[in-house]
C-alpha positions, 0 to 999 in steps of 0.5 A: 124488535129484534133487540127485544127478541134476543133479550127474551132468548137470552133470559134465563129462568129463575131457580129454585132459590129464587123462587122460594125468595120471591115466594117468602116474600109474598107469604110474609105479606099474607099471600099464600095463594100467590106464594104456592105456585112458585113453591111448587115450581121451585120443588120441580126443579129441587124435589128434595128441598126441605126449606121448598117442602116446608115453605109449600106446606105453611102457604097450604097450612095458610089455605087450611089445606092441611091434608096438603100440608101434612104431606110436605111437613112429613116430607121434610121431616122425613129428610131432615128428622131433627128439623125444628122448623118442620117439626114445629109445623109438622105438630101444627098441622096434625092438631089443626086434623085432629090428631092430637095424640100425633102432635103430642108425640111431635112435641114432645120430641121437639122438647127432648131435642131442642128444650130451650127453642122458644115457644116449645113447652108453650105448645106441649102445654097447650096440647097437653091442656087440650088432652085433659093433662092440666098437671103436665101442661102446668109443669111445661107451662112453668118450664116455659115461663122461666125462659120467657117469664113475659110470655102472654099466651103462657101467663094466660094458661097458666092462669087458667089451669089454675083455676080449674 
């Protein structure tokens, strides 16, 4: 009994890091809601952490608590103003409020800064499609599929558009 009492006074908590880990896990197997408390631990030990701020606002972003969300995606981005990831997420999450005007300016800043990531001048042109600016979708769209000439979301789109 003893024995079992040292081993407990003897471990120790886990950090922030293995939090996110364990916590990644857990969001990969579809999981948000048992990924968010451990997210939220890990940012009460490192309240700065940008991959900590990120990985809390994808599990709320999951709950569809975007209000929530957007203010760790804002968080990060803020930190970390030339984050892709948290860019990414950021724009999602303003389109998922309604804020499309916000989210066109978010990615449009992802394609000046990062135009060969995958999938960015898929989701300029699909919030450009939403906005009413079929040319300008058709031309991120084409930009698109020279990089990813298989992109089946993009295919589609285009497609669409030029039907119109």
């Amino acid at each position: 009994m003893l024995r079992k009492f040292f081993q407990l006074l003897r471990r120790k908590e886990p950090t922030a890091e293995e939090l996110r880990r364990k916590a990644l896990r857990l969001l990969r197997r579809g999981k948000p809601h048992h990924a968010l408390p451990l997210l939220q631990k890990s940012l009460e030990l490192e309240p700065s952490s940008i991959e900590g701020h990120i990985n809390a606002g994808v599990a709320l972003y999951l709950m569809q608590k975007y209000e929530e969300a957007l203010k760790h995606f804002q968080f990060a981005a803020a930190l970390e103003p030339q984050n892709a990831t948290a860019l990414i997420n950021l724009a999602a999450t303003l389109d998922a409020l309604g804020q499309l005007d916000e989210a066109l300016s978010v990615l449009r800043k992802l394609v000046h800064l990062f135009p060969n990531l995958p999938d960015v001048h898929y989701n300029l042109a699909v919030a450009l499609a939403k906005k009413g600016f079929a040319e300008e979708a058709v031309a991120e769209l084409r930009t698109e599929l020279e990089r990813n000439p298989s992109h089946p979301h993009a295919l589609k789109l285009l497609q669409q558009l030029m039907r119109r």
